[in-house]
N, C-alpha and C positions, 0 to 999 in steps of 0.2 A: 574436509570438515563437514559432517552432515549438518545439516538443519538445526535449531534448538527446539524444534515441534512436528509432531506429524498430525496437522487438524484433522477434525472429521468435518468443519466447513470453514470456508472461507468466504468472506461475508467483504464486501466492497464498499465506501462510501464516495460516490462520485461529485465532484465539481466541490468542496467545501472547502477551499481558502479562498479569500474574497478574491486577493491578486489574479488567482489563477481565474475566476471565472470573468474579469477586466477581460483580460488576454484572449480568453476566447468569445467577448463579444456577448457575454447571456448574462441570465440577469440571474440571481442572490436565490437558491431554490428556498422556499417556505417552510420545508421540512425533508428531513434526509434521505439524497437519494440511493437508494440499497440493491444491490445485486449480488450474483455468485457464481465463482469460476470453480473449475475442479482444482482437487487437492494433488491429484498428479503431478499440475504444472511445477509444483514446489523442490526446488533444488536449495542448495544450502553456499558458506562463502566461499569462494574460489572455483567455484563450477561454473561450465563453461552455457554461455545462450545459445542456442539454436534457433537462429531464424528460417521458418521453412521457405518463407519466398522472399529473397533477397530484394527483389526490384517496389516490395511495398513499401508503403512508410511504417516502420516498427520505432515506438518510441518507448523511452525511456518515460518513467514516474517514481519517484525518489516518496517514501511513504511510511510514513508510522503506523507502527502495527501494533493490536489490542491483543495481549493472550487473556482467553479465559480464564478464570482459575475454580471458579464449581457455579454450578447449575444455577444459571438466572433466567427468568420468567414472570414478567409482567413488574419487570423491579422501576426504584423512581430514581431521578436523580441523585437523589441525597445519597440513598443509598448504592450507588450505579457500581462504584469504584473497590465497594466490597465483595465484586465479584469477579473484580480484575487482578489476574497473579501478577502480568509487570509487562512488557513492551519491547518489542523487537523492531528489526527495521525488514521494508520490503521493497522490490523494484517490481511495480506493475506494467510487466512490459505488455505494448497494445500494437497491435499491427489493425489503423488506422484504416485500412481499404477493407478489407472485412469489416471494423466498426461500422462501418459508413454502409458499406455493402448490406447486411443484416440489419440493422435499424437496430440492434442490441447489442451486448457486449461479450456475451458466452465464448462464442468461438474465436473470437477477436482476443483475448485475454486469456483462454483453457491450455494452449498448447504447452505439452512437454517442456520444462525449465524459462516457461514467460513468468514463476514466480520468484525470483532470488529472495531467500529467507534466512535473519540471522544478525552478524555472527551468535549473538547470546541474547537473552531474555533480563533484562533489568528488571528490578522494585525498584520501589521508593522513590521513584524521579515526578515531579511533576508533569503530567503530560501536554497539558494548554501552554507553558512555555520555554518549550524546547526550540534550537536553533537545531535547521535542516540544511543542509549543501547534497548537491552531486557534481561529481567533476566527469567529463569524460574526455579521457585522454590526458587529464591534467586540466581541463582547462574548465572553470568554475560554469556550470549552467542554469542550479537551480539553488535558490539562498534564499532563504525564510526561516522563518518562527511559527511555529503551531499557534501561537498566539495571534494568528492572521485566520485559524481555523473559524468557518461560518458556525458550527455547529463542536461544541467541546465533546470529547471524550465522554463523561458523565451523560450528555443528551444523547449520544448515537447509542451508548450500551442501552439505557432507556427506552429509545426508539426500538433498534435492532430487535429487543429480549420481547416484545408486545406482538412483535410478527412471529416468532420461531423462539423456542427455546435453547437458550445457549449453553452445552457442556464446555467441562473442561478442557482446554486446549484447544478449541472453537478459537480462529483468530479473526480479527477487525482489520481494516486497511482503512485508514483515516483518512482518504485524500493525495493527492500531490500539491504542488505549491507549482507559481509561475514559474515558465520555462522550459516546460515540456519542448524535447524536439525527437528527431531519429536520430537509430545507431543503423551502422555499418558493422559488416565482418573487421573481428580484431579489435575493437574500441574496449577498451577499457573504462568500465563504469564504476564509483567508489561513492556511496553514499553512509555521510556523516551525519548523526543525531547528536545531539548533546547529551552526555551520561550513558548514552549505549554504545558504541563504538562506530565500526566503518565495514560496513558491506561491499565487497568486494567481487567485481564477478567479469569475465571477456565476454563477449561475442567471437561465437568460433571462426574461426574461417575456412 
């Protein structure tokens, strides 16, 4: 099953549910923090992860995703969401020693199938509050509500659109939720949104 998008960029918001950034110990950012990996990484449901070095910590982030839908630039809140076609699910997988390693996130997050993207593209769902889960292996790890998000949907596109102009099919990655851990070769990752469906994807081995 291919993807339901092929971006021209993929645009990251780091640390914005409050939970998650408890867990890791830091404090509430002031305004969003924004990065970008390549559009290569992007594989679609049921395709396999490739981790290139096994013995690092590579984790899982279970994550709502923004599709563009036509050309915004310099837009405001109110209007933010007039420029959103509808929402997909992502797994921003990060291999942790390189983050760490690099002081950035580029090469930590770029590699070949570290984007699982998919399975479809909903409308009309509200996006601030959606329930999120990932299970791996079966076993529940990340469970929240966008409604825990530091920063709504409407403020990142806002944000985002003032640094870069965003076309169509340009996607958002909204975050992860508490819970982050690593995967191993063979784990089965299945990440659920509410109104979108379930992402589904192994780790090869």
């Amino acid at each position: 099953m291919l993807p339901p998008i092929e971006p021209g960029k993929v645009i990251i918001i780091g640390l914005n549910y409050k939970k998650h950034a408890e867990e890791m110990n830091m404090d509430l950012p002031a305004e969003p923090m924004m990065f970008m990996v390549s559009p290569t990484s992007i594989i679609g449901h049921n395709d396999k992860i490739n981790i290139p070095f096994p013995e690092h910590n590579t984790d899982f982030e279970a994550e709502l995703t923004i599709v563009i839908g036509k050309d915004a630039h310099h837009v405001n809140k109110e209007s933010a969401l007039d420029y959103v076609f509808g929402y997909t699910i992502a797994n921003d997988v990060s291999d942790r020693d390189l983050q760490t390693r690099d002081g950035q996130f580029t090469r930590a997050k770029s590699y070949d199938t570290f984007k699982p993207l998919g399975p479809v593209v909903r409308t009309g769902i509200d996006p601030n509050n959606l329930a999120i889960q990932l299970k791996q292996n079966g076993v529940l790890k990340q469970n929240s509500n966008t409604n825990d998000f530091v920063f709504s949907v409407e403020h990142i596109v806002q944000e985002v659109s003032k640094v870069m102009t965003l076309h169509p099919g340009d996607i958002i990655l909204t975050g992860t939720p508490s819970g982050v851990a690593p995967m191993k070769s063979g784990d089965i990752i299945e990440i659920e949104i509410e109104g979108i469906g379930t992402l589904v994807n192994q780790v090869a081995e």
